[in-house]
KOLZAPA-178240 format. One line per 10 residues: number of its first residue (from 1); for each residue x, y, z of C-alpha. Coordinates in steps of 0.25 Angstrom, whole numbers. Last residue first. Example, Ala and Ser with C-alpha at 12.3 -4.5 7.8 and 13.67 -1.06 7.14 Angstrom:
% residues 2
2 = 55/-4/29 ~ 49/-18/31
***
This chain:
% residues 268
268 = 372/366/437 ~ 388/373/434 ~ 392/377/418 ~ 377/379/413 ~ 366/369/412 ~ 370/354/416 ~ 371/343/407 ~ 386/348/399 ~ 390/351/412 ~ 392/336/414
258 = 399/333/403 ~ 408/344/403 ~ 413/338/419 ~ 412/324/413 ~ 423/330/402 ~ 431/334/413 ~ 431/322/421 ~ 435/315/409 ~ 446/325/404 ~ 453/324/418
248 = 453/310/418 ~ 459/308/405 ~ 469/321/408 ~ 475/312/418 ~ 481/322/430 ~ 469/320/439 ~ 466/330/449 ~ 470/342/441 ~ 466/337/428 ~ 452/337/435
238 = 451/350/441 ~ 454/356/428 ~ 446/345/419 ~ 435/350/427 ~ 436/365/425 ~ 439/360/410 ~ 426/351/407 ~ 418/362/415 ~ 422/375/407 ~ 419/367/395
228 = 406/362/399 ~ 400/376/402 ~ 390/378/393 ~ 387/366/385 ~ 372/365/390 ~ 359/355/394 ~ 365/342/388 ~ 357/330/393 ~ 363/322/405 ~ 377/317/414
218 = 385/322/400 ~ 394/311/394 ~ 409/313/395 ~ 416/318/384 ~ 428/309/379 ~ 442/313/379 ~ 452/313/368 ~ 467/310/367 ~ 483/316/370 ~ 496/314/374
208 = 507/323/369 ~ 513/325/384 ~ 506/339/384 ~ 492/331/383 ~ 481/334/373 ~ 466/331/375 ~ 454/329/367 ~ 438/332/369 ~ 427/325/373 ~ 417/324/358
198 = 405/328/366 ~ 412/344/367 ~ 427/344/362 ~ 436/347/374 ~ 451/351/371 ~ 460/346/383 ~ 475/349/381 ~ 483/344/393 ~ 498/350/399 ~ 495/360/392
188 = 505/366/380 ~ 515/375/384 ~ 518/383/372 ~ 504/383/369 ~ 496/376/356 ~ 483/380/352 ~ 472/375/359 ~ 457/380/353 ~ 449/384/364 ~ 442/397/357
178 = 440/390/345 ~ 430/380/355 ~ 426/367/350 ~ 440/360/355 ~ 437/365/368 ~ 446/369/380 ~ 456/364/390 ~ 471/366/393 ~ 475/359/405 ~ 490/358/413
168 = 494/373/407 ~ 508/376/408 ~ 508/393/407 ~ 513/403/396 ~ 502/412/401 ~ 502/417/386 ~ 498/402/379 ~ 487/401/391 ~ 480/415/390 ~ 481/410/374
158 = 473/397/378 ~ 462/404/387 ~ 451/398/378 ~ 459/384/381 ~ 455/385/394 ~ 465/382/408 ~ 469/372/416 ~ 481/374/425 ~ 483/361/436 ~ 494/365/447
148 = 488/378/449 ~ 499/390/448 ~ 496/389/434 ~ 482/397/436 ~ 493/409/440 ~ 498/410/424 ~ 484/409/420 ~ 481/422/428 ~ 493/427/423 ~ 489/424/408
138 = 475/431/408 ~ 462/424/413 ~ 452/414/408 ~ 450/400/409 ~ 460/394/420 ~ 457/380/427 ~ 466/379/441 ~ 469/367/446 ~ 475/361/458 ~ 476/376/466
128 = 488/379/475 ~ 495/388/464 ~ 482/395/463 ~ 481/402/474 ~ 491/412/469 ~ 481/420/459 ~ 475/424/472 ~ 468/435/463 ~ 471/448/463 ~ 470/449/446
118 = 483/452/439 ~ 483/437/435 ~ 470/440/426 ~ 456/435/430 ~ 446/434/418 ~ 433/442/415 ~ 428/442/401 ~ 424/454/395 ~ 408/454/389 ~ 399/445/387
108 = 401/430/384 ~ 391/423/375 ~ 391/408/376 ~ 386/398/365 ~ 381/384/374 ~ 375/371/368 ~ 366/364/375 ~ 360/360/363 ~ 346/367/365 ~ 355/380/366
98 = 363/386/378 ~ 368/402/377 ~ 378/405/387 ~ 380/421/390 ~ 391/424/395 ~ 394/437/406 ~ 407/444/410 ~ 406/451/423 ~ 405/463/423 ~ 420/473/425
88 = 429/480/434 ~ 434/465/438 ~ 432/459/451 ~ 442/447/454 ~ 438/434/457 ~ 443/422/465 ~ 431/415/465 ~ 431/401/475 ~ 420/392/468 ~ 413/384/475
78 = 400/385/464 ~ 394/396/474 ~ 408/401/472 ~ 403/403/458 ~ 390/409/460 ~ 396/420/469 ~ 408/423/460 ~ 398/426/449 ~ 387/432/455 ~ 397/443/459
68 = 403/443/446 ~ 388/446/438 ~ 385/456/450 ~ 396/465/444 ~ 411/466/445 ~ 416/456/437 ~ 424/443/440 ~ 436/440/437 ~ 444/426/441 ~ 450/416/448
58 = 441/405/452 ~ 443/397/463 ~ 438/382/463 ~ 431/372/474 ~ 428/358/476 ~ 437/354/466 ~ 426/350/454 ~ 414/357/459 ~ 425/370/459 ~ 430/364/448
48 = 418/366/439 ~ 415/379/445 ~ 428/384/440 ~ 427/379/429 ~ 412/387/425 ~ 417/401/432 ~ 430/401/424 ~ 425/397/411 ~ 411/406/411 ~ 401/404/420
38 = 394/413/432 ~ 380/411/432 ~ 367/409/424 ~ 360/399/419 ~ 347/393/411 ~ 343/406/407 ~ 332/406/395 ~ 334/412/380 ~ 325/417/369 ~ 332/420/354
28 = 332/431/348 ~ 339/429/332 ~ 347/439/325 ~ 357/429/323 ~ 352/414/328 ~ 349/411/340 ~ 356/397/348 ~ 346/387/350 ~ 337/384/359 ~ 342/394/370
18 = 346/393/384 ~ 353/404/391 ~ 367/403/400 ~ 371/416/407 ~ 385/417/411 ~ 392/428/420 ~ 406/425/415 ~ 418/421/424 ~ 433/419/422 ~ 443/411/424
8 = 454/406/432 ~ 450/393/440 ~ 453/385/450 ~ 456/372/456 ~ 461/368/470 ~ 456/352/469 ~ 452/343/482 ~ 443/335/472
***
């Protein structure tokens, strides 16, 4: 699309196992691998929009074991261009539990790694990129994602957002998550979007305008759920960014969730 998009974020070693159903307490339940890689937000977006754009840099941390190493191998293997600092610390692993639904429950294990402003990163790239999609970091590494013409960022990282005192064009999240619940900012986005699963999702405007969406229809059977958030707003980032009409933007984005809703994990 001739797009210079981006992402801040992080990375979490993931591991997705299939189970029939989710255990109950005290219960051993049998699982199988059905993938494994780097995931989590940042890693997941910025895949997306690299197969979106053509390319994506990802600014981020990575550990300092064999688990960031794979990492940033696998992901510029994907065309993505890592930008990575080496933290004094492993690489943060999830673990993704699929049952016969395809519904996903996620474990995170331990400390999150996130960029931070302070990092030497070429932080001042970013005024020449089109879009830049931010889902993790501290308040000055969102105050340099600004730089970018289009700002996106997660609604998990809404009190980073009220603190960076910064205009954000795209706020995104889900309506079914507590954790993405929008409360109001003192400088409201430019476009609200809060997805809510098969029902589509709804949208709020700066200018007072606002409606719902349709979800698309997937291109086959339901295999998992992991990942489609993280696709639906990697694609609405690159989308808004070439097309200022949010009902364009939001159908594109929607065909993105569906499609990742018939494919295993975030990426085949």
């Amino acid at each position: 699309m001739g797009l210079r998009a981006a992402v801040v974020g992080h990375v979490e070693w993931t591991t997705i196992v299939e189970v029939g159903r989710l255990p109950v307490a005290g219960e051993i339940c049998s699982t199988r691998t059905v993938w494994e890689g780097p995931a989590g937000g940042g890693a997941v977006a910025a895949v997306r929009m690299a197969a979106l754009a053509g390319e994506c840099a990802l600014f981020t941390r990575l550990g300092d074991d064999a688990d960031g190493d794979s990492s940033r191998q696998r992901l510029e293997s994907y065309g993505v261009r890592v930008f990575g600092v080496t933290a004094t610390a492993p690489t943060s692993r999830a673990v993704s539990i699929i049952d016969d639904s395809g519904e996903r429950t996620t474990l995170t294990l331990g400390t999150r790694l996130q960029p931070s402003g302070g990092d030497p990163l070429p932080w001042g790239e970013l005024a020449g990129f089109d879009t830049v999609y931010f889902t993790a970091g501290d308040v000055d590494a969102l105050r340099h994602a600004r730089q970018a013409r289009v700002l996106v960022a997660t609604l998990r990282e809404l009190s980073t957002v009220a603190n960076a005192a910064v205009a954000i064009d795209v706020l995104v999240g889900s309506s079914c998550d507590p954790a993405e619940r929008y409360r109001p900012l003192d400088i409201p986005p430019a476009l609200l979007v809060c997805t809510d699963g098969v029902r589509g999702g709804s949208f709020v405007r700066s200018c007072g305008e606002c409606g719902r969406y349709p979800a698309a229809v997937a291109p086959g059977p339901p295999v998992d759920t992991y990942g489609i958030g993280d696709n639906f707003a990697a694609s609405l980032a690159v989308a808004v960014a070439a097309d200022p009409d949010p009902a364009v933007a939001l159908r594109a984005a929607a065909c993105a969730g569906a499609d990742c809703v018939a494919t295993r994990g975030p990426y085949e």
